[in-house]
C-alpha positions, 0 to 999 in steps of 0.5 A, spaced: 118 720 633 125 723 633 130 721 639 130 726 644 136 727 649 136 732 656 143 736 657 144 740 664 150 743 663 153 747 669 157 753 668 161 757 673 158 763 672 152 766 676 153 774 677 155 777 670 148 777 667 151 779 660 156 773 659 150 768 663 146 770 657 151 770 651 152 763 654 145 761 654 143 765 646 148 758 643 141 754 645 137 760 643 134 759 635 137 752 634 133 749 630 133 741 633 135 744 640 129 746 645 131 751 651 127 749 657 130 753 663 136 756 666 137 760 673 143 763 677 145 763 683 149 769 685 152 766 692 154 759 688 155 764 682 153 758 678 148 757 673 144 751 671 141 750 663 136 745 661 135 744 653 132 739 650 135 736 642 135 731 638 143 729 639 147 732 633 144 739 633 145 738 641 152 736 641 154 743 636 149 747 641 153 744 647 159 745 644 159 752 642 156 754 649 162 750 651 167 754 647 163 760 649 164 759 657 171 758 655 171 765 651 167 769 658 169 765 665 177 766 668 177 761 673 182 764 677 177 770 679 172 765 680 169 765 687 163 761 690 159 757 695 159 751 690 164 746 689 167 746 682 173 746 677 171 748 670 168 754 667 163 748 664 163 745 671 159 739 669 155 737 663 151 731 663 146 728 658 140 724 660 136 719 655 129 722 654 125 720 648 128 713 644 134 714 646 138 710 651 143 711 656 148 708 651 146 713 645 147 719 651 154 715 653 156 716 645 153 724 644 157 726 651 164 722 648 162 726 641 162 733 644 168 732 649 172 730 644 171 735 639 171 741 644 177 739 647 180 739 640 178 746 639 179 750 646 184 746 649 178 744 655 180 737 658 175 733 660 173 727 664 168 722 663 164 721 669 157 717 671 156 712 666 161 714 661 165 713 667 173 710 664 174 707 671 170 706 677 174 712 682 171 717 676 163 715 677 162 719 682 162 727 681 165 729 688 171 725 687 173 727 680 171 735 682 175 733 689 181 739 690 177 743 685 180 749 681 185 751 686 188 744 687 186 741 680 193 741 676 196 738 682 192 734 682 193 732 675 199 730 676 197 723 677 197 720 670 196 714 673 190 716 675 187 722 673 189 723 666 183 726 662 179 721 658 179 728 653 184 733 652 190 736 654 193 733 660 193 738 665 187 744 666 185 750 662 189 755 665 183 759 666 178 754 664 179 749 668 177 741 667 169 740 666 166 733 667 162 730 662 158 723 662 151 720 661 146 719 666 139 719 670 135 724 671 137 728 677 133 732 682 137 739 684 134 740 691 135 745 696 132 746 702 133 753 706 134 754 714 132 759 719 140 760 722 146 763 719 151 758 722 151 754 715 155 748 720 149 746 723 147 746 715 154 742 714 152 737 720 144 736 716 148 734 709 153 729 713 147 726 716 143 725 709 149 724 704 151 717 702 158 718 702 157 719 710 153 713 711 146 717 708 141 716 703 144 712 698 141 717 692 143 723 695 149 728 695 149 733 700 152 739 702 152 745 707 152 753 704 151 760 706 145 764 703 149 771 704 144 775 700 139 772 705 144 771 710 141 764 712 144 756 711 142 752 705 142 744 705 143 744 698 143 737 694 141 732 688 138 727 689 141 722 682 135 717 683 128 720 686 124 713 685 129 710 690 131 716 694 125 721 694 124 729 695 119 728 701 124 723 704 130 728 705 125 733 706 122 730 712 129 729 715 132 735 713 125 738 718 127 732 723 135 733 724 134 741 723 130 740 730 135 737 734 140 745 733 133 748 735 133 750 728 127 750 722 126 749 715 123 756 712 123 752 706 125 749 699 127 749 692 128 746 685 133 748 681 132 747 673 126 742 672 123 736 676 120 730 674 112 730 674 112 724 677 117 726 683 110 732 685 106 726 684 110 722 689 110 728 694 103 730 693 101 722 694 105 722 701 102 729 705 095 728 702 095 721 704 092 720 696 089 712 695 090 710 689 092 715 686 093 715 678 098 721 675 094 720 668 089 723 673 093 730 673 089 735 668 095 736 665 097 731 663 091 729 659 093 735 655 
């Protein structure tokens, strides 16, 4: 069977349709590569994209789409509820089908390499790929964001990028590149527009706070709907999972007299993250997921 590896970049871009869909048409028709899923969000302005690929079509797909992204987003206009610091603000590979982590790790170095080479985009490598342990953790590379970048970069020592020029793309920025695990985008909505008491709910479940050791976690505001999102990712749904932080969230929401209208999932879940869901509010005993009709398909 032929090795299958799962790409989830991130671009900065979430309102222009037109420059979402010439981004997106570089995973379009490519033979090896399989578009899954992508959506957008007009208040984080951010689209996220799912493909699929065996790992050298993958890498000249993910490549192209990061040339384009170059091409189509200026980040000094960028404006969004969502932290970032690159037109590609993050792009993660995932082993899936005999594949490693390890193999992940080397198809994220080969396009960093070559992207950086021929746009001008620097990178650094984040979660297993990371070069040092102060670079795992997307928060604290992505720490000052666009704005704060350059300066930041200053720091040679500490921050200089594992690919590419040594300070930001002026309109492109610096993108976060590395292998991982799969990861749950995870949000869920509540019936108050003060986004402090969503901030307040993130602080409680987030690790870096002191919270669930699998999540990451923040407060934003729905201004089209006008209401505030806990908005996460959950990195390891086996040790962290989707009911848990649920349940906290509906918990510590009552506490501000406030309610969950509801949640969602961006990009895709694993079936067994339902499984495990469905198992805890059904009460199921002994439960089998190849019991699912779906999966004997």
């Amino acid at each position: 069977m032929n090795k299958i590896i799962e790409c989830v970049p991130n671009f900065s871009e979430g309102r222009d349709k037109e420059k979402i869909e010439k981004i997106v048409d570089c995973f379009r028709n490519v033979d090896g590569v399989k578009l899954l899923d992508y959506s957008s969000d007009e208040d984080h302005n951010r689209s996220v994209v799912t493909v699929i690929g065996e790992p050298a079509p993958l890498k000249d797909a993910m490549v192209a789409a990061i040339g384009k992204a170059v091409e189509l987003i200026d980040m000094t206009k960028h404006q969004g509820q969502h932290p970032r610091m690159g037109c590609v603000d993050v792009v993660p590979f995932i082993p899936i089908r005999n594949t490693t982590v390890e193999e992940a790790d080397a198809l994220a170095k080969e396009v960093a390499k070559e992207a950086s080479e021929k746009f001008g985009q620097p990178f650094f490598l984040y979660e297993k790929s990371a070069t040092a342990p102060h670079r795992e953790n997307l928060a604290k590379v992505r720490q000052g964001q666009f704005e704060g970048m350059a300066e930041k970069m200053k720091d040679q020592e500490k921050w200089k990028p594992d690919f590419g020029p040594n300070t930001i793309h002026p309109t492109g920025g610096v993108t976060a590149i590395g292998a991982r695990m799969p990861l749950i985008a995870y949000n869920i909505n509540l019936d108050t527009s003060n986004v402090e008491i969503a901030q307040k709910i993130a602080d409680k479940i987030r690790h870096i706070k002191g919270g669930f050791r699998y999540c990451k976690a923040m407060g934003v505001m729905l201004e089209d709907r006008n209401i505030a999102q806990v908005s996460m990712n959950l990195t390891d749904y086996t040790k962290t999972s989707v009911y848990t932080v649920f349940e906290t969230v509906r918990m510590e929401a009552r506490r501000y007299g406030v309610n969950v209208l509801g949640s969602e999932v961006v990009g895709l879940i694993p079936l067994q993250a339902i499984v495990d869901c469905a198992e805890y509010y059904l009460g199921f005993e002994g439960f089998d997921p190849k019991q699912v009709l779906e999966t004997r398909l």
